[in-house]
N, C-alpha and C positions, 0 to 999 in steps of 0.2 A: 361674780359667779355666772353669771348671763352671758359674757362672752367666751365662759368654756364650753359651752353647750352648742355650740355652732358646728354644725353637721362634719365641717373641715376638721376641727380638732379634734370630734370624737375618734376619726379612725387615727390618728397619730396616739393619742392617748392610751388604745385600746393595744398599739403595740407595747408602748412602753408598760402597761402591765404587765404582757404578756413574756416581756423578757426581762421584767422584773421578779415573777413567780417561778420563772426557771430557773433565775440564776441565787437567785434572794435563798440563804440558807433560814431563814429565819419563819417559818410556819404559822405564824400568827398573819401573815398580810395572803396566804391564801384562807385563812378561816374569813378573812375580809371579803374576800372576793365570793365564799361560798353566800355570804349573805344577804348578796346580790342576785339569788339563783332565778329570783321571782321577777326579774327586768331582766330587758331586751338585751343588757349588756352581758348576763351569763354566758354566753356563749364564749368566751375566752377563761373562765374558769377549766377544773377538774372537774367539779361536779355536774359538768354543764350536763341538764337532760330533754333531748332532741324532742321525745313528746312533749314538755310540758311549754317548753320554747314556739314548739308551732302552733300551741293550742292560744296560746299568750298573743303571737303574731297576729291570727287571723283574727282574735277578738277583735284588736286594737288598731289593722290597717285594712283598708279597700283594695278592689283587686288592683286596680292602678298601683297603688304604694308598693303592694306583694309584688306587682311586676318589675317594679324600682327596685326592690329591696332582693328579688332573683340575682339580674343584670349587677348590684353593686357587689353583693358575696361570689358571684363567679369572677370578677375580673379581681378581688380581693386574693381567694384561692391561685389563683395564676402568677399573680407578683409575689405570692408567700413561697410558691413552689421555684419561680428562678429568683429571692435573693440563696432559700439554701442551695440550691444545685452551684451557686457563685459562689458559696460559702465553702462549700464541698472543696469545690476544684481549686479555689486560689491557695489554702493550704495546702493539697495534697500535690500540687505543681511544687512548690518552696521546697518540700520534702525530697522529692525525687531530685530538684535538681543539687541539693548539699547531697546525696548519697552520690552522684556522676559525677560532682566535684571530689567526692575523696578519693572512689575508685582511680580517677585518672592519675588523680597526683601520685597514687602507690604504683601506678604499671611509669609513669615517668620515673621516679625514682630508682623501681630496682631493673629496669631496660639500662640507666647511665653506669650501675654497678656491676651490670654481666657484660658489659662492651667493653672493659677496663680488666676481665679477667680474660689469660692467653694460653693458660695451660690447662690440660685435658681435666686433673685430677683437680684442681681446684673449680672446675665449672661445676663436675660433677658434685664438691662440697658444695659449691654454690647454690647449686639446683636442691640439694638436700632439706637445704633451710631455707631458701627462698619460696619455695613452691608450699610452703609451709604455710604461708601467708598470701599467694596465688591463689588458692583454690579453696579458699574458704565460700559461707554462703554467703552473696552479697546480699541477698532478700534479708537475711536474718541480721544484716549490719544496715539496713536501713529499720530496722526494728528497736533495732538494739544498739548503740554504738558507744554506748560507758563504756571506756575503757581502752578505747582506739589510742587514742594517743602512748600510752605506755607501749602498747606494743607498738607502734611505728617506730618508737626510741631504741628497743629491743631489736627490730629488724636491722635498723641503721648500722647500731654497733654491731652486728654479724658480720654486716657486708663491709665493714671496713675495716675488717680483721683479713677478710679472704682478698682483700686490696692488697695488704700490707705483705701475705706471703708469697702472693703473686708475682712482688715484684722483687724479692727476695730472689725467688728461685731464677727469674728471668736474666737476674746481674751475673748468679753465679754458672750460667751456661753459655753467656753470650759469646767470649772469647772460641770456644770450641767449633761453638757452631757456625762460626765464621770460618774457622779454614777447613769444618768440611767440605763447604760451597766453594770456595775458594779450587778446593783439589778436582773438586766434581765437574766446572768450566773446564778446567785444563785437562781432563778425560774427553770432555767431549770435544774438542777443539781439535787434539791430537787426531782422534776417530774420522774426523772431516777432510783432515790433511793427506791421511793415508785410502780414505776415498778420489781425493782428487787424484791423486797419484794412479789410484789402481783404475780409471776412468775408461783412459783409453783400450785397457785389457778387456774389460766388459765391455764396451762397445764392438768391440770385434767375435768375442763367443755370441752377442745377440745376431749381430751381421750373417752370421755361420749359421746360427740357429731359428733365425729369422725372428725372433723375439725381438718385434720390434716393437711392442708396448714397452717394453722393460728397458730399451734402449731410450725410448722418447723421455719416460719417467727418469731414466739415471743422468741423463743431459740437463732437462729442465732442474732437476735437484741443484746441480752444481753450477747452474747459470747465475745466480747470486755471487757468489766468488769467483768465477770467471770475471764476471762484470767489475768487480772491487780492485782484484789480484792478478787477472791475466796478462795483463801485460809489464810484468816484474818478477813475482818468484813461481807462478804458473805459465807462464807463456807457452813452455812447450807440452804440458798436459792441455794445454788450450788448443793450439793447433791440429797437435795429432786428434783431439772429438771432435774438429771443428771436421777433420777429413771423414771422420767416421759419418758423421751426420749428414754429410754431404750423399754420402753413397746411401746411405739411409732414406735420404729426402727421395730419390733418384728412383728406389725400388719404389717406395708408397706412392708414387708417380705412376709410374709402370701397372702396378697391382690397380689403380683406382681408373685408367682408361682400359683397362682390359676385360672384356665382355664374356671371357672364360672366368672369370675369379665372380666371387657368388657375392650374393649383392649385402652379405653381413661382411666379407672380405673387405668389400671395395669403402662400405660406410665405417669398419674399423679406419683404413689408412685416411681417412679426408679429417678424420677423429685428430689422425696422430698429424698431421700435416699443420691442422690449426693451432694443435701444442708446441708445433717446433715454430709457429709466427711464420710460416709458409704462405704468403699472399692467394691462398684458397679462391677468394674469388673471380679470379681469371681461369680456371678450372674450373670453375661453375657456369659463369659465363660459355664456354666454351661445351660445358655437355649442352646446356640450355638452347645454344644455339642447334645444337647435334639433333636436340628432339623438334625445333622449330623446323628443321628441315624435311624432319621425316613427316610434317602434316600434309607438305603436296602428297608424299605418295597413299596418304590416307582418306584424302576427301573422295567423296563419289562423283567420278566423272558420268556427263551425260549417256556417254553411248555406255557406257556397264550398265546401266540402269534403264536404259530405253526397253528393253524386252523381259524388265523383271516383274513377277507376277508375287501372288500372296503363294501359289503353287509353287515359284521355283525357291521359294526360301523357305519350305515346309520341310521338314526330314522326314515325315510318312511316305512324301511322292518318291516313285523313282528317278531314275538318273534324270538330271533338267541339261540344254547348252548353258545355261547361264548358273549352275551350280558351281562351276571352277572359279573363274571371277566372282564370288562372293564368298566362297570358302576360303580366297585368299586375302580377298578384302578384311575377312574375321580374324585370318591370322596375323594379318597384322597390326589389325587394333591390339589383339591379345599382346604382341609384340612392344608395343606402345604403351599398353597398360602396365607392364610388368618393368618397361622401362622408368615410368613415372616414380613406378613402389622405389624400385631403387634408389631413383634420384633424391625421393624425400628422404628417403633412408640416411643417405649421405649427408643431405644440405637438409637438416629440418626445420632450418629458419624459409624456405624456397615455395610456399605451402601458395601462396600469392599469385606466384610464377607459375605454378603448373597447374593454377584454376584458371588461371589466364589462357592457357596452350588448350587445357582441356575444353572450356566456352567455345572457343574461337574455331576448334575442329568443329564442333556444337553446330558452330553460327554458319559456318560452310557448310554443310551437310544440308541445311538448310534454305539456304541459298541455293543450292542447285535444286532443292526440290521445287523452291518456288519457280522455277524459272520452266522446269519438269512440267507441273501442273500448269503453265498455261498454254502448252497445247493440249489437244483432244484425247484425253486417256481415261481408264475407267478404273472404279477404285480398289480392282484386284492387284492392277498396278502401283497405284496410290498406296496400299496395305503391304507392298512387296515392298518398299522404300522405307516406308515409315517403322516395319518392323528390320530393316539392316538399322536404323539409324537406332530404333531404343536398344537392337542389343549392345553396340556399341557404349551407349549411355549406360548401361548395367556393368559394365567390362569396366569402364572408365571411373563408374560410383563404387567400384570394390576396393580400389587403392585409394580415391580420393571421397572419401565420402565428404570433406569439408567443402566441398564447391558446390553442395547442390545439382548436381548436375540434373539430375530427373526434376526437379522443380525449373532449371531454367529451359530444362528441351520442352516444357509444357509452353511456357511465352510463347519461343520461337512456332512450337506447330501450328501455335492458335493462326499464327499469322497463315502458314502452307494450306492449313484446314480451309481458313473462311475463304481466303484466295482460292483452291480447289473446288469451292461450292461455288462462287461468283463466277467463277469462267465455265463452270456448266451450268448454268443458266443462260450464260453469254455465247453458247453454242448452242442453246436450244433454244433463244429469238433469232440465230442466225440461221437456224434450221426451219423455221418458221416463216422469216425472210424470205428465204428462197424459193419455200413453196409456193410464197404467194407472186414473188416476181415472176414465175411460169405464164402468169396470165399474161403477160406482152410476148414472151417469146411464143405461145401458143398462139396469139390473136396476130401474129404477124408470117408466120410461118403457116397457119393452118393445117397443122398437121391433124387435128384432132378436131371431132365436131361439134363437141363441148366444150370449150376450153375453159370455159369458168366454171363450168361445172365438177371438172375435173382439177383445176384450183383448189376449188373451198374443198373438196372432200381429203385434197394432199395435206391441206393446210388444218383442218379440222383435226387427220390423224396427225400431225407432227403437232398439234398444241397437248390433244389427250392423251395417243401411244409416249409420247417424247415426254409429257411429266412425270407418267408413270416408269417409265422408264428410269428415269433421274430420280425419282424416289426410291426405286429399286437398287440402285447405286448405290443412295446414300444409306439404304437399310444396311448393308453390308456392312459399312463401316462400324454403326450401332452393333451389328450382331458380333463383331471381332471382340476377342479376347484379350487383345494388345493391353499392358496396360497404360499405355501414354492415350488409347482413344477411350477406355475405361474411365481415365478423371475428364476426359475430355467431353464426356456423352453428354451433357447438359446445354454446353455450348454449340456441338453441333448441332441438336436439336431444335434449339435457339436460331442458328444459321442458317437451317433447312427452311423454317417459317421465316422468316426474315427476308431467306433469299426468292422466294415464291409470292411474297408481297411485295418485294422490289420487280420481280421477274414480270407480274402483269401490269406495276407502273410502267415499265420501259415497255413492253409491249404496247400499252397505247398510248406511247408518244409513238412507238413507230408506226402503229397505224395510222396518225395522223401524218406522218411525215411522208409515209408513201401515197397517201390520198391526196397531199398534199394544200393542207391545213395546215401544217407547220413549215418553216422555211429551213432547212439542213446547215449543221453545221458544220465544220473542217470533217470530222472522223465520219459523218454521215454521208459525203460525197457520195463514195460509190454506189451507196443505193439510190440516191435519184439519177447518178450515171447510169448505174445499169437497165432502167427501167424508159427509157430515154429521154428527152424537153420533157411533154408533157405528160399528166400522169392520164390514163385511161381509165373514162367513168365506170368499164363493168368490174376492173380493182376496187373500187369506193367501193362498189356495189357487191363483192365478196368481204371487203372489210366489213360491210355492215352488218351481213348474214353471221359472218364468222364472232363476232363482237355480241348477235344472240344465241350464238352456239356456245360460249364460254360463259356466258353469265348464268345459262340454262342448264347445263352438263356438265363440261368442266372444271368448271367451281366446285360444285356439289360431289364430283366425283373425287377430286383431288382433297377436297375438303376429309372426305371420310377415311379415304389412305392416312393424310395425316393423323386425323384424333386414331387411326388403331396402330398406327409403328410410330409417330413419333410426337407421341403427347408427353409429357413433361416440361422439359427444363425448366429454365427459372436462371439460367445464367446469366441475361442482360437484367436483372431486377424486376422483381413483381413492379414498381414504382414505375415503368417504361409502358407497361400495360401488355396486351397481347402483341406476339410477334405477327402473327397471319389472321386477317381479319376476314374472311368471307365476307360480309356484307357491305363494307369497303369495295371492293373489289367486282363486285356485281351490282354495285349503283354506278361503280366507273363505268362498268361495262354498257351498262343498259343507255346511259348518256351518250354512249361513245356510239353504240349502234344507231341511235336517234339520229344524233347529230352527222354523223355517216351517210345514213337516209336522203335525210333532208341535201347534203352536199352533193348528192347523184343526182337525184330531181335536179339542183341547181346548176350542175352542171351541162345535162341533157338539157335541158333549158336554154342557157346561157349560148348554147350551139345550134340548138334552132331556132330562138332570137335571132342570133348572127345572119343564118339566112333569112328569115323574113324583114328585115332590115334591110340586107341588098335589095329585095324585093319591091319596097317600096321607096327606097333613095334613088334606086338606078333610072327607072325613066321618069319621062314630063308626064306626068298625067293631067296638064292642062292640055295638052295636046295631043292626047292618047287616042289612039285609033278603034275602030268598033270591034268590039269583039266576039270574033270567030271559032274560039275554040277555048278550054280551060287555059291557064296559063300553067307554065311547065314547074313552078316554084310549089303547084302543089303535088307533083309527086316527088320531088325531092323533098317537102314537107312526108311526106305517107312515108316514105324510104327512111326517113331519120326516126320515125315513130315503129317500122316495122323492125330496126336495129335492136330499139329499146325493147319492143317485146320479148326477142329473139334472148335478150341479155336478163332479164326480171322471169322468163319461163325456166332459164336455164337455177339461178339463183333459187328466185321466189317462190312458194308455195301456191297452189290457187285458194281466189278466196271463196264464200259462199255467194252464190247466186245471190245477187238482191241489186239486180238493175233498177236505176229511178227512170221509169217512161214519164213522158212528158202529162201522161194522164194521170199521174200519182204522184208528181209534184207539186210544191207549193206556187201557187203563180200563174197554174197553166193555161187556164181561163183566161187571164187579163192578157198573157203573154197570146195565146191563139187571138184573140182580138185585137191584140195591137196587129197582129199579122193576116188579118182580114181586114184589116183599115187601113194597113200598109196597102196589101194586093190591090183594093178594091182603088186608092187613090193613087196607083202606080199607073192603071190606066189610062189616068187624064193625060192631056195632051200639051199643057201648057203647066208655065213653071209656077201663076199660081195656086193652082191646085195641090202640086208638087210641095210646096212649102206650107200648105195646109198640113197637108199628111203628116209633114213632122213636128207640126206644132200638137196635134191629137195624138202622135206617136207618145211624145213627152207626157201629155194629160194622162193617158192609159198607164205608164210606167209611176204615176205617183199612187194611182191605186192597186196597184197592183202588190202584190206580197215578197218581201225581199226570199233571194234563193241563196242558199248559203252554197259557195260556190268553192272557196278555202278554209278544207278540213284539216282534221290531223292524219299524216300519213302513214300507213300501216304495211306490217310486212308481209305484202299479198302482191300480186301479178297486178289486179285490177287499183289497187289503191294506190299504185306508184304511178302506171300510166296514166291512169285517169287525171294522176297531180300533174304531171307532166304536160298532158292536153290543156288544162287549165290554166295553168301559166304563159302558153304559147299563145294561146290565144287571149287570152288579156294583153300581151306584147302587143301580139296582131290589132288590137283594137287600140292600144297607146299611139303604133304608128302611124294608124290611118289617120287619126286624131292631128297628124304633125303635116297632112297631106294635102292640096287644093285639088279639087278634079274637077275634070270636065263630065260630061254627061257620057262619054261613051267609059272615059276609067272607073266611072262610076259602076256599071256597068259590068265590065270587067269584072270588078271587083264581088259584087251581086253573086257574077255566073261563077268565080273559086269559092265562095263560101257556102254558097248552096249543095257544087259538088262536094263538097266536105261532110257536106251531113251524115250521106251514108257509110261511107270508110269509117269514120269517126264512131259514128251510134256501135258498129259490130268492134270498135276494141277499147270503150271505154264501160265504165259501171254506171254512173252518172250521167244518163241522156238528156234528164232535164235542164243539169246545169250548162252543158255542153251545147243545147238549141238556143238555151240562153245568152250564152256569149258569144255564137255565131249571130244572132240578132242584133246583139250589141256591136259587133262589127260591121253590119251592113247598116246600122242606124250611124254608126260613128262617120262612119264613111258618107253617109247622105245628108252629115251634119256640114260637113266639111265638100258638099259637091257646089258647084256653082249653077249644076242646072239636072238637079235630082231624078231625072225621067228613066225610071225602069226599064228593064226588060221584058218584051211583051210573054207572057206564060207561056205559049205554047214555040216561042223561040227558044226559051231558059230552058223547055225541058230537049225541046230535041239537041240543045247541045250539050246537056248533064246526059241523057242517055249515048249519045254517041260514046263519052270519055269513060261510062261508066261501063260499057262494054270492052272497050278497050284497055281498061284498066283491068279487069278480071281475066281478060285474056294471058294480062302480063304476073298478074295474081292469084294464082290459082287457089281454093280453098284446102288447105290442111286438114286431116281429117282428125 
């Protein structure tokens, strides 16, 4: 008894009650079960009571066990709930599928007994009592079904009663209704004989009457017997259609190249041609070829289109010269168009063929326009071409709408578009070009007494009159109605910024190339031919200007035209970013001006090097003679500086006044001391005294304060020459550096740099840096002397005053 009380058995146990009390007719083992009602096993009785069971529970278990004893009655609940729902379904599935097994077996049955009845009146018994047992309710025979089999036995013997008369009636009719089928063929046989016969007669009333459908149709009827009998007991009703047909073929020939007969005419006989097995397509061939021919006379020749305007193709304006050439041009597309309709009419397998003809006149039309826009035209002419070509494409999409045509004349213009935007741009750096190349032919010619001045201000308007311009252009085409530049407005807009960020890249590469920072390639020749060998530094020096005139103005200004006429598109993809970057394009520039700058200075430079260089290679100055007068290499020094000014006044702006005197620079103390320690020890008389001086020359220059001598150069009068003085003379002090002297080249050398003072102080900004490196070259030079002894003071000066008179004489002051 102990081992049924083991928590495992209790629930198996507790079933087997439970489907012992349901099914158990016998009433005494549920008074068993009620007398249990006071234990924990009640719950599977009838009488079970929920209060007195929970009150029983929580006497007798902890919350622990209650939470046991939740968790075991829910998963309990859940397995009682799917065995019945499996209870449920596995019967009520058996059920249904013996009720789909009977139904079928009675629609098999009485399907084999109506395909076995042949005559009217026995279906209709048939049906009388069949459907008797058809349309009953199958729901109430899966209910109910006692009694089925009697009646299927009932049905059977019906249907093989209407079997049996069936076949009754069928024996005693069969004889009859054989020969009246038998009489019925040889009725129609005869009717066919006496057609073939009567053949030739009706081919000749169609021939007369021209009823030539009815002729094709009564030929092709009798081609079947022909083909079996013609040459035996037809032969001569053969012949005489064969001639009829011939003359027949001969007209729908005639009728179908003939350009009077309407084009339902001509697409009937190509109809009837392919019924009679007429090799049609050599007549197709042959129109096809007819329309390939008429596309020469349809493409637009250059010269009809050289003088056509958006005006002369307007029907508002009055009479234009170039209105007859294009009204003929019209009628003959019209001509072409109506010829297509036809053709397809005819051949409407030909649909391939004549999207083919139609593209190709497309793609020619285009073709000349491209070749149109590359020279210099403007886009009322541009809008005069493009609207001949879309009406043609509208003319052409009315018969052929299957070709697209309007979707493919959008490819082709993209290309005439972007091509027409890129060669006006490509005329307006060529315009730009030329303005600046003026400056050689001006500075050789002197015809003009600014000539760079009169440069940059041509070149100034042809960068900003000549954008605005070209945007003026292109707004037009925006503003047209057309609708080939209607789907197109996105892409142009796209092109325009596109081609204005290309436009100022290639712009400075040609500014370098004509400065000549870049080396030219094949197609660039003629502009470094035109402009001659070498390039001329006041070109640099209007490239430079011109290079802060566009990052200063013309950006900004070109910039603002765009965002108000041609802000949108979006046709090359947001993902590509902006098409025209302003700020791009004014950091090129600003670089490009710099670096321009700085190649003028270098070049001015590099050419007064050159002479002071001769200057100190050409003679011994170990055996230089005393010197009596400046030497001449410093007014060709002043002549090459007075050029520069002459070319940076004409250019440059002036700057603010703020000259460095020697008293308000850094250094100028230590530097006058070095130059009273000079003076004072250039008196002595012997060399070593002389080689003291420069040993205390040295000691003074360690204390002394560095002068900053190489600035950054600015776009001012004074800050370009001043850079320019600074350079040459640092040269000047490298060469002296390379030089032995004797005591008179030494000398010499003293008496040019001292005259230099003055000229120098009145055209540079910079006077401190300037005394500065004139000391440094007569110190370089007395580094490099072999016997250091100055020039006595009042020698130096009367021979700087003599030259300096004579120099102003040749100088006059400018007011």
């Amino acid at each position: 008894m102990g081992t049924e009380d083991v928590p495992l058995d209790d629930k198996a146990k507790r079933m087997r009650d439970l489907l012992s009390s349901f099914y158990s007719p016998d009433p005494s083992s549920t008074n068993d079960a009620s007398s249990n009602h006071g234990s924990l096993d009640a719950i599977d009785t009838t009488s079970f009571d929920a209060d007195q069971y929970m009150n029983l529970l929580i006497r007798k278990s902890n919350l622990e066990a209650l939470l046991q004893r939740h968790v075991e009655m829910a998963a309990e609940i859940k397995n009682i709930d799917t065995d019945l729902q499996m209870l449920v379904y596995e019967n009520y599935n058996k059920f249904i599928s013996a009720t789909d097994a009977i139904k079928r077996k009675i629609f098999d049955v009485v399907a084999t007994v109506v395909c076995s009845i042949k005559l009217s009146g026995l279906l209709k018994f048939a049906h009388k009592h069949c459907f008797l047992y058809w349309n009953f309710d199958f729901n109430r025979m899966k209910s109910n079904i006692v009694g089925m089999e009697t009646n299927m036995d009932h049905l059977l013997d019906k249907i093989m009663s209407v079997q049996s008369k069936s076949d009754g009636v069928n024996t005693s009719l069969f004889e009859k209704r054989e020969h009246i089928e038998k009489l019925h063929r040889t009725r129609n046989l005869l009717r066919k004989v006496q057609f073939i016969y009567d053949l030739p007669v009706r081919l000749e009333k169609c021939i007369k009457s021209e009823a030539y459908a009815d002729a094709v149709k009564f030929y092709t009827g009798a081609m079947p017997i022909f083909k079996a009998y013609g040459d035996s007991s037809f032969q001569d009703c053969k012949q005489a259609s064969e001639e009829a047909i011939a003359i027949i073929v001969k007209n729908l020939q005639g009728k179908l190249f003939s350009d009077s007969e309407s084009i339902q005419a001509r697409a009937e006989a190509a109809v009837l041609l392919k019924q009679l097995d007429f090799p049609v397509d050599s007549l197709q061939a042959k129109l096809l070829e007819k329309l390939e021919q008429s596309l020469g006379d349809l493409q637009l020749k250059p010269d009809e289109i050289e003088n056509v305007s958006v005006e002369s193709n307007d029907p508002k304006q009055g009479e234009v010269s170039d209105s007859i050439p294009i009204a003929a041009h019209e009628g003959s597309v019209l001509g072409f168009a109506e010829a297509i309709r036809a053709y397809r009419v005819i051949f409407p397998d030909s649909e391939g063929q004549l999207t083919k003809l139609a593209q190709d006149l497309v793609v020619k039309h285009f073709e000349t326009t491209q070749q149109y826009v590359k020279g210099r035209i403007s886009s009322g002419n541009l809008l005069g071409v493009l609207r001949i070509i879309w009406t043609d494409v509208l003319l052409m999409d009315e018969v052929l709408s299957e070709a697209v045509l309007p979707g493919f004349s959008l490819e082709a213009a993209q290309v005439a578009l972007k091509q027409y935007v890129a060669s006006t741009f490509s005329y307006l750096l060529r315009d730009i070009s030329d303005a600046l190349l003026r400056v050689n032919v001006s500075s050789k010619e002197a015809a003009e007494e600014l000539p760079l001045q009169v440069a940059l201000e041509a070149s100034k308007k042809a960068v900003l009159q000549g954008s605005m311009d070209v945007l003026l252009d292109f707004r037009k085409l925006l503003d047209d109605d057309l609708g080939l530049l209607v789907q197109l407005r996105d892409f142009i807009i796209d092109w325009v910024q596109e081609g204005f960020q290309d436009f100022f890249r290639a712009l400075d590469d040609r500014f370098l190339l004509l400065s000549g920072r870049k080396s030219s390639s094949s197609q660039d020749q003629d502009l470094t031919g035109a402009h001659g060998e070498k390039v001329l530094a006041g070109l640099v020096l209007v490239l430079a200007q011109l290079s802060v005139f566009i990052e200063q103005t013309a950006v900004p200004r070109i910039t603002e035209e765009i965002a108000a006429s041609f802000s949108g598109g979006g046709g090359r993809g947001y993902e590509n970013g902006p098409a025209f970057v302003p700020g791009e394009i004014c950091r090129i520039f600003r670089s490009a001006g710099e670096k321009l700058l700085l190649h003028y200075t270098k070049m001015r430079t590099q050419k007064v090097s050159t002479l002071l260089r001769k200057r100190f290679t050409t003679p011994n100055w170990v055996k230089h003679k005393e010197p009596r007068e400046v030497h001449m290499f410093v007014d060709l020094f002043l002549q090459e500086l007075k050029e520069i000014g002459s070319e940076v006044r004409q250019i440059l702006p002036q700057g603010l006044s703020r000259k460095h005197r020697r008293s308000d620079s850094n250094g100028s103390t230590a530097s006058s001391r070095s130059n009273q320690l000079r003076d004072d020890k250039m008196t002595r008389s012997n060399t070593q005294r002389a080689r003291s001086q420069l040993l205390e020359t040295h000691l003074a220059k360690l204390f002394k304060q560095k002068v900053e001598i190489f600035t950054k150069v600015e776009y001012t009068q004074e800050s370009v020459v001043t850079t320019i003085v600074k350079l040459c003379l640092k040269s000047l002090q490298e060469f002296a550096r390379l030089q032995t002297f004797n005591r008179s080249g030494f000398q010499q050398i003293q008496l040019d740099i001292q005259f230099l003072r003055t000229p120098l102080k009145e055209t540079v900004e910079d006077e401190a840096a300037i005394d500065f490196l004139l000391d440094e070259v007569i110190v370089a030079a007395s580094e490099r002397c072999l016997d250091p002894i100055p020039l006595e003071p009042p020698i130096l000066d009367r021979l700087i005053q003599a030259k300096l008179a004579k120099w102003k004489e040749q100088n006059p002051v400018t007011p």
